[in-house]
N, C-alpha and C positions, 0 to 999 in steps of 0.2 A: 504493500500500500504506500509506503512513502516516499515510492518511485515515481508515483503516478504526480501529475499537475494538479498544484494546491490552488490554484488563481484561476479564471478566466483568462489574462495573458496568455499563461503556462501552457493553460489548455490548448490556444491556437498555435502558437508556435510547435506544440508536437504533432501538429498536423491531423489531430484527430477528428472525424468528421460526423457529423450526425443525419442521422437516416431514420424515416419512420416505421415504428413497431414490427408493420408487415412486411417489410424490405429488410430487416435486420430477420425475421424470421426464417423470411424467403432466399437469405440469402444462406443460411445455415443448415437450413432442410437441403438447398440447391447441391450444398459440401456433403451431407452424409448421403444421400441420394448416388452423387458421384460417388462416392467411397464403397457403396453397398451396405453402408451399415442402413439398418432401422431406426425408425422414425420413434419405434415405440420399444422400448424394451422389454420383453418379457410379452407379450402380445400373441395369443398362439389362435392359427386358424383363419386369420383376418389377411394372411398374403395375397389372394388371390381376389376378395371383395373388399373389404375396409378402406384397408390400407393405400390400396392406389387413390382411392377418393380422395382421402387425406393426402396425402399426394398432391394430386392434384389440386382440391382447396386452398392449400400452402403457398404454393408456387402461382396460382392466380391472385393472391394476395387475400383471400375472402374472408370472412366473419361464420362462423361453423354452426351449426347446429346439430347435435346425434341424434335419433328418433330410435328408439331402442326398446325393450322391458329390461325389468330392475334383472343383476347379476350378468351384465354383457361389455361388462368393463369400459363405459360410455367415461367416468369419472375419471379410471385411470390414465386412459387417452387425452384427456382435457387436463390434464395433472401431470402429464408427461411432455405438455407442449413448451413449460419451462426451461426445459433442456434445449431450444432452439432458439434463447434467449443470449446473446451476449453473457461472458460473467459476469463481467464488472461494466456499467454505466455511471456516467459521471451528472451530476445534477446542479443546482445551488444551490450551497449549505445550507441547512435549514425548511429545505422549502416541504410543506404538507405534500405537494401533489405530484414531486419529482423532476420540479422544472428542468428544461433544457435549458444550457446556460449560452446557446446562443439566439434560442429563441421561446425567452420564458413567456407564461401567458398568468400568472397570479400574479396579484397586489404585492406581495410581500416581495417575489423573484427581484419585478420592476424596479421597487424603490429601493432592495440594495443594488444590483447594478446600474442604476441614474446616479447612488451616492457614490459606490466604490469604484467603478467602470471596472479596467483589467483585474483590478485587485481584488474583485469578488469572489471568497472563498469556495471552493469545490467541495463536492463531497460525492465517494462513489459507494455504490450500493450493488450489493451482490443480488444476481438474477432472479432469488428466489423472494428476495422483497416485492419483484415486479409484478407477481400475480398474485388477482384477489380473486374470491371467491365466497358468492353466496348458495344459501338454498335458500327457494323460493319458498315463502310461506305465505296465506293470504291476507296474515299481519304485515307484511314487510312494506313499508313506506317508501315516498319518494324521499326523506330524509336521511333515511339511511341507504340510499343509492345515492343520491346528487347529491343533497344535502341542504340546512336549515341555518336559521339565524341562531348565533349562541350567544344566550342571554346573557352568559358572563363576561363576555367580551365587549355586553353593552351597558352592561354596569359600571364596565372600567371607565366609560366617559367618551366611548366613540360613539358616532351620530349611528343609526338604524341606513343611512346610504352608503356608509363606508362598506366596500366589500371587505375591509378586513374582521368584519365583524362575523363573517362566515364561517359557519364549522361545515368541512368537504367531506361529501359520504362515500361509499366504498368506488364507485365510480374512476371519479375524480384523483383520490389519494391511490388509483393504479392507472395512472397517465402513463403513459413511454412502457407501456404492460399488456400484462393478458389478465383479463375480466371474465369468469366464471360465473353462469347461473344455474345452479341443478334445478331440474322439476321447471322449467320454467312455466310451464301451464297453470300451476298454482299462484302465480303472479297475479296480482285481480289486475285484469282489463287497464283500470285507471292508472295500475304504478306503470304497465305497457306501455302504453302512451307516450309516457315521461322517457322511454329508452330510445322512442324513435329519433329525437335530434341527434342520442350518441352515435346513435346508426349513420345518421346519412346527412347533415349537416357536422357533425362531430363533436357541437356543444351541450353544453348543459343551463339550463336558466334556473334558478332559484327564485323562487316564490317572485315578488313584482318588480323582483332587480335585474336593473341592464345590464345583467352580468355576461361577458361572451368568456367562454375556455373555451379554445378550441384542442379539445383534446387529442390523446392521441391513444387511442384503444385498440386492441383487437379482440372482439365480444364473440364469447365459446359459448352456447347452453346443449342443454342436456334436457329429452322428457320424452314420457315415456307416448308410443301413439294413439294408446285408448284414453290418454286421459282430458283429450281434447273434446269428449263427449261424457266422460265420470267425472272428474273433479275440476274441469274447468277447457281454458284453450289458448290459442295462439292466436291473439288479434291479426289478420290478413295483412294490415300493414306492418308490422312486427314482421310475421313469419316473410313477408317479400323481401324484406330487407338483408336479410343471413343471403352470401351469396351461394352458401349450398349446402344442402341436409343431407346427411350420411346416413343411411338406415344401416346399423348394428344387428348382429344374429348370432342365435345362440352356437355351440362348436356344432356344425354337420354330420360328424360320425364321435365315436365311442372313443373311437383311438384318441381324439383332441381333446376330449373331454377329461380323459385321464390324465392326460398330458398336463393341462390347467391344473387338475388334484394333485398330483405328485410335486406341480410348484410350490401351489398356496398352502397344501395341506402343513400343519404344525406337527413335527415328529413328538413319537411319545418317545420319552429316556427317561430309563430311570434306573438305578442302580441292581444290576441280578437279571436285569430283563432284557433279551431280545427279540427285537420284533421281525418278523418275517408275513408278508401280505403276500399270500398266492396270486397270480395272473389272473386266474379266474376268478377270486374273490372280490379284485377289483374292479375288474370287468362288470361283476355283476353290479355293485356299485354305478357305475358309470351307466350303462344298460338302463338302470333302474329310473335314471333321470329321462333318457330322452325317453321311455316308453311313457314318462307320465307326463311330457310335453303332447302327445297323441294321443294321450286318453281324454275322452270324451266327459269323463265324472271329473276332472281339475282344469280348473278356469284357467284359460290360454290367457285371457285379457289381460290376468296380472302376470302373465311368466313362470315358467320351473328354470331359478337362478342359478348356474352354476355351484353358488356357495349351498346348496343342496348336497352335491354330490362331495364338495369339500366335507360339510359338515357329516353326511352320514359316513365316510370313508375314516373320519377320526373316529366316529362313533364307535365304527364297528372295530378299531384297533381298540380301544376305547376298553371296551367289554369284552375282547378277549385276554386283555391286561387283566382284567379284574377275576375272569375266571382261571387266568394262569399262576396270581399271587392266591388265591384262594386252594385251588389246588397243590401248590407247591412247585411248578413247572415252572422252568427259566425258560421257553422258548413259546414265544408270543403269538400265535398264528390263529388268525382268524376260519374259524367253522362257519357252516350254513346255521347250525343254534344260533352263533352272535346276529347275526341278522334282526332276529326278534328285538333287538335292543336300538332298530334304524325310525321303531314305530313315534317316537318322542323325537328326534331328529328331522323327520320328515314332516313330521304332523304341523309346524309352525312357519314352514315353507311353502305349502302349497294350500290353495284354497279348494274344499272339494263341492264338486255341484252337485249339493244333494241337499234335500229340506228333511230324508229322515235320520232322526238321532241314534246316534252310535254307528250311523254308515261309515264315516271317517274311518274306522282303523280296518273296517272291510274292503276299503279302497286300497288303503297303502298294502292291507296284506295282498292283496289279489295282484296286485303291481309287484309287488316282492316276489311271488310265486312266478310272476310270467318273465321277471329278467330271471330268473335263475333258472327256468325252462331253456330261455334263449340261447344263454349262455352254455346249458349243457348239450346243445345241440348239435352248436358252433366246435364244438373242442373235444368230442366223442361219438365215433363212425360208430354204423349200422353194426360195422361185425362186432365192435367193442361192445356198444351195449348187448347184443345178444348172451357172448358170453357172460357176461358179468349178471346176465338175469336165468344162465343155468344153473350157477351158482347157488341161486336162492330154491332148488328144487326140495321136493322133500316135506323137513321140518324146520329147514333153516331160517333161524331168528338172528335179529341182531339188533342192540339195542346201541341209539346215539343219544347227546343229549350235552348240556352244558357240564355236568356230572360226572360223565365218563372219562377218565384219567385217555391220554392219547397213547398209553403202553398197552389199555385194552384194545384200540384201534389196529394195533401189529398184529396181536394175538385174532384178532378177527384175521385181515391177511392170511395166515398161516393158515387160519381153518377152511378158506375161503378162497383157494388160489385163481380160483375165473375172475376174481375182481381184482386180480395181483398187476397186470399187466395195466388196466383203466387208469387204478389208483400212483403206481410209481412214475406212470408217464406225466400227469397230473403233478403230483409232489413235487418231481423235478430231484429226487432222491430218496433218502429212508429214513429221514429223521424222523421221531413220534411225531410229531407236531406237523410238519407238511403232511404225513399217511392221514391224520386224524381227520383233518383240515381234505383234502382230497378225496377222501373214503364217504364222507357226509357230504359231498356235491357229489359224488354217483348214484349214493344209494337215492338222494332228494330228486337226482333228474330223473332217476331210475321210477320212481314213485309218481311225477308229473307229468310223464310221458306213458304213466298208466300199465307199467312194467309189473310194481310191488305194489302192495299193500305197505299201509301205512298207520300206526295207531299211535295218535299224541295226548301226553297230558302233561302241563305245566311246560318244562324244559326238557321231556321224555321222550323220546318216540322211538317205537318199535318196528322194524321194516321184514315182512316176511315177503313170500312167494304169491302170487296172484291162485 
């Protein structure tokens, strides 16, 4: 920092040049574009749709808007466009709204550079001061966007037409920045209004003062597109003015989907324990979500948000932890039992369309039963399950259950070698815990697919021969 030019002097003789918001953007997107890096880090699924949009919006210099439903990482995108901000910008000392110091536009900017000229102190500010960021709520005022008279300012003895009597709302104090509004449909109408001159004349007017800021913004929002008709809308001359709206979607296939989970998911660690997640168990995880985006009993209008699949994918580590420190087992591997523990995780993420009481957990389980179907379809051929259902001839029983130590699970194997081959391909080796963990998604597919019988109580169930 104390390389950089203290003065307005200082400043021009290093030749430093100043450019507006979207040109400083444009030009930085322009650099990692040519470089191949990404615009968005961490971003998975959005290469071939989003992404170029964004792109493109960038480089034509526009004002954004995402049209999304909730968990489609519309925020994170708009949170991540500070990264094509300059580091460091230089402003005038002091100033609330980030002046430029060759061309300020507040009261305060003006009369120190008319008092000091060259000598007018600098000060520079890292990138992440430059974006603000609201959520819309349909309290939010035009005070706290643009902003109001502050009483205390006029107590001190300056007249009501001084504009230094002005306290500047979120708008304004991210000048030479990027301006965030989540939700923006929640905005009532009237504070709308008030955004259109940030839009497209670039100023902002406070209450009956001839105030002109010619700002310098670049205004991002975010909302969801049912809610233009449920909780409010996008006044037409608002919405024209964004010079382009980027519709957002949830990941396509299963594979992105995990992809996203194995990012955001929070690892369990804890001392004595390791965790080990089958492919198939997170598969079914993953499965579980986009089937309940397709079901007809959960409201699409609000979304099945990614963080579904986050949250049930802990869950289900979750409860195999707790039945592994309970039973005394150091190796963590989630079974088709833990599933039953995804009903409280799922159940506050989605909304079910249904007016009779207690259909809710008949929903999430019949969804639970059809990715676990899916999943055992996908990942054991015809001739596999055959064997593995001559096995069960006879009088063979076999009991699974949150209960059952994963040492009983070998000792089934042994007795049971037609499901030896299912199960180890499955495991991916012979450890108790992958055989346990693999042995209960055979016999569960084996059961779905209308193979076995099946008798449950509590966390029990019993799988014999049809």
């Amino acid at each position: 920092m104390s390389s950089r030019p203290a003065t307005l002097g200082q400043l021009r003789d290093s030749g430093w040049k100043s450019v507006p918001v979207k040109e400083e953007v444009r030009r930085n997107a322009v650099a990692k574009v040519r470089d191949g890096e990404p615009l968005v880090e961490g971003l998975l699924g959005y290469d071939g749709t989003v992404l170029p949009q964004l792109e493109n919006a960038l480089l034509a210099g526009h004002d954004i808007i995402f049209l999304g439903e909730r968990g489609q990482a519309k925020t994170r995108m708009i949170r991540s466009l500070v990264s094509l901000l300059d580091e460091w910008l230089p402003i005038v000392a002091g100033s609330e709204i980030n002046d430029d110091p060759y061309h300020p536009v507040s009261r305060h900017a003006r009369d120190v550079e008319a008092e000091q000229g060259e000598d007018t102190p600098i000060q520079w500010i890292h990138r992440e001061h430059r974006f603000g960021e609201k959520l819309a709520t349909p309290d939010t005022s035009i005070a706290d966007l643009i902003g109001e008279v502050d009483p205390i300012r006029v107590a001190e003895g300056r007249y009501l037409s001084d504009e230094l009597t002005l306290h500047y709302g979120l708008v304004p104090r991210t000048n030479r920045g990027i301006f965030a509004i989540n939700e923006l449909p929640d905005l009532a109408e009237r504070i709308q209004v008030g955004l259109l001159n940030v839009l497209e004349e670039r100023d902002v007017q406070i209450r009956g003062y001839k105030v002109r800021l010619p700002l310098d913004v670049m205004l991002v929002a975010s909302a969801n597109p049912e809610d233009y008709t449920n909780r409010g809308r996008i006044i037409t001359p608002l919405k024209d003015r964004f010079g382009a709206q980027i519709r957002t979607h949830y990941p396509l296939d299963v594979e992105t989907e995990l992809g996203v989970v194995h990012q955001e998911a929070k690892p369990l660690e804890a001392a004595g324990l390791r965790v080990q997640v089958p492919e198939f168990m997170a598969e079914i995880v993953g499965q579980l979500s986009h089937l309940a985006r397709a079901s007809a009993h959960i409201n699409q209008r609000s979304g099945v948000s990614v963080r579904l699949s986050i949250s049930n994918y802990e869950t289900l580590i979750a409860n195999a932890a707790r039945r592994s420190l309970r039973g005394g087992e150091p190796d963590v591997v989630p079974r088709i039992s833990d599933l039953e523990a995804l009903a409280s995780s799922t159940a506050g993420k989605v909304e079910i369309e249904t007016l009779e009481e207690g259909r809710d957990e008949q929903v999430i389980e019949r969804l639970i039963k059809s990715a676990v179907l899916t999943v055992f379809k996908s990942r054991c051929s015809t001739d596999q399950v055959k064997e593995a259902v001559l096995a069960f001839e006879d009088t063979v029983v076999v009991h699974a259950g949150d209960d059952v130590p994963s040492s009983a699970y070998v000792e089934t194997l042994s007795r049971l070698p037609g499901l030896r081959s299912s199960v180890l391909r499955l495991a991916q080796g012979e450890s108790p815990g992958a055989v346990a963990s693999a042995t209960e998604f055979v016999l569960e597919g084996l059961h779905l697919s209308k193979r076995l019988n099946k008798e449950a109580s509590g966390g029990r169930a019993t799988y014999r021969g049809r």
